[in-house]
C-alpha positions in Angstrom: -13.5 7.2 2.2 -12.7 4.0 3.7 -10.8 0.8 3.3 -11.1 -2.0 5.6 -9.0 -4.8 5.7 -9.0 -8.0 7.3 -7.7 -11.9 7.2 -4.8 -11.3 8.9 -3.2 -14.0 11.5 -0.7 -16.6 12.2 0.1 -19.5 10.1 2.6 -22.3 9.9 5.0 -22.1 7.0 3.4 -24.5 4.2 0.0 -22.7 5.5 -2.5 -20.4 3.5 -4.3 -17.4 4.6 -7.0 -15.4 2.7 -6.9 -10.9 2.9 -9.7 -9.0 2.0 -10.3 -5.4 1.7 -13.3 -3.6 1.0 -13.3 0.0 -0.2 -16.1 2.3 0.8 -17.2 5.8 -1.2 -14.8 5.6 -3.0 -15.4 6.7 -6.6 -13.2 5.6 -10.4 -11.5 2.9 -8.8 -8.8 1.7 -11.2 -6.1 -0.4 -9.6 -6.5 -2.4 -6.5 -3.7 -4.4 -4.8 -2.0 -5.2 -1.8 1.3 -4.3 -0.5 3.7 -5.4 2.5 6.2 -4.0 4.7 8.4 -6.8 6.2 10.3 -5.9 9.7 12.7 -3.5 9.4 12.2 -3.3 5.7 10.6 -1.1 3.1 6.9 -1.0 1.8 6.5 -3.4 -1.2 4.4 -4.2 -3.7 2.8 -7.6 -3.5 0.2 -7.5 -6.3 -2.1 -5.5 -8.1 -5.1 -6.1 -10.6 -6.5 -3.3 -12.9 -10.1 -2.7 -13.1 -10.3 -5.1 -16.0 -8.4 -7.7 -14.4 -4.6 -7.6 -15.5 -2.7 -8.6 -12.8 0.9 -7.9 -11.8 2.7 -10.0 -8.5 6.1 -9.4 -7.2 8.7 -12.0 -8.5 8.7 -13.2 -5.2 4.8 -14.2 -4.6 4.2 -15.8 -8.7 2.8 -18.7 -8.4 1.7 -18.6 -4.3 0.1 -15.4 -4.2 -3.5 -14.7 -6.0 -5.4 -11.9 -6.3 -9.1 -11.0 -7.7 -11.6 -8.4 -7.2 -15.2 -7.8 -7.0 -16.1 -4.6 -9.2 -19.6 -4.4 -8.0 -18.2 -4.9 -4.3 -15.3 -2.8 -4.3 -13.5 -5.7 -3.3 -9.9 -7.1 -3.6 -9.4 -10.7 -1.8 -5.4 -12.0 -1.8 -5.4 -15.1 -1.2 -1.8 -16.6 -0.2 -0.6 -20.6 -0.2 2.7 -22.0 0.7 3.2 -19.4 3.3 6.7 -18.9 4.0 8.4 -16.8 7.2 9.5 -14.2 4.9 6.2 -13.7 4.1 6.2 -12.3 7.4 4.9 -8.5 7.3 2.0 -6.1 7.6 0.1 -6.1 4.6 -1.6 -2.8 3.3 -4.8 -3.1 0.9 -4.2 -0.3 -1.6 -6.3 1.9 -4.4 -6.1 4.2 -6.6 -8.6 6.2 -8.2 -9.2 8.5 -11.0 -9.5 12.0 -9.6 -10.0 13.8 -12.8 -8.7 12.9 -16.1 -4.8 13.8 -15.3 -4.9 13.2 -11.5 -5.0 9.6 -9.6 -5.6 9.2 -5.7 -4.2 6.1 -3.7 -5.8 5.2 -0.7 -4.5 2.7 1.9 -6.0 0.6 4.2 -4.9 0.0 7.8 -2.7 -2.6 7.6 -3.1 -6.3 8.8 -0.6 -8.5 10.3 0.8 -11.6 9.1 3.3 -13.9 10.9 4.4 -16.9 9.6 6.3 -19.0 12.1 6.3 -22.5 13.4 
């Protein structure tokens, strides 16, 4: 079980930046998303998309943030525009899976950087 992320960096504020994660043997995927954990702060969610594609974003993200998935990939791609500092955090790719009909696994991926700062 695997997930690798990656598309992390340093952008100027104004800038846009593209994460993608890619799940490996991993089996009844359900939701796929992304969260963050700013300095100092607490792990967030950012957003999430269901295996049919209902989304869900943090207030702070609608209408910057985007996210969409590849179901044949295993794929969930975040792309982010209008970058501001407090954007500034590590993002973790995240998924859950259907276990058996009662119990759901999450899995997290490694977490990639993202600064934004002049």
């Amino acid at each position: 079980v695997q997930l690798q992320a990656s598309g992390g960096g340093l952008v100027q504020p104004g800038g846009s930046l593209r994460l993608s994660c890619a799940a490996w043997n991993i089996r009844n995927i359900n939701d796929m998303g992304w969260y963050r954990q700013p300095p100092g702060k607490q792990r967030e969610l950012v957003a999430m998309i269901s295996s049919g594609g209902n989304t869900n974003y943090a207030d702070s993200v609608k209408g910057r943030f985007t996210i969409s998935r590849d179901n044949t990939k295993n794929t969930v791609d975040l792309q982010m525009s209008s970058l501001k500092p407090e954007d500034t955090a590590v993002y973790y790719c995240n998924v859950k899976a259907r276990y058996t009909a009662v119990v759901m696994n999450t899995y997290w991926g490694q977490g990639t950087l993202v600064t934004v700062s002049s």
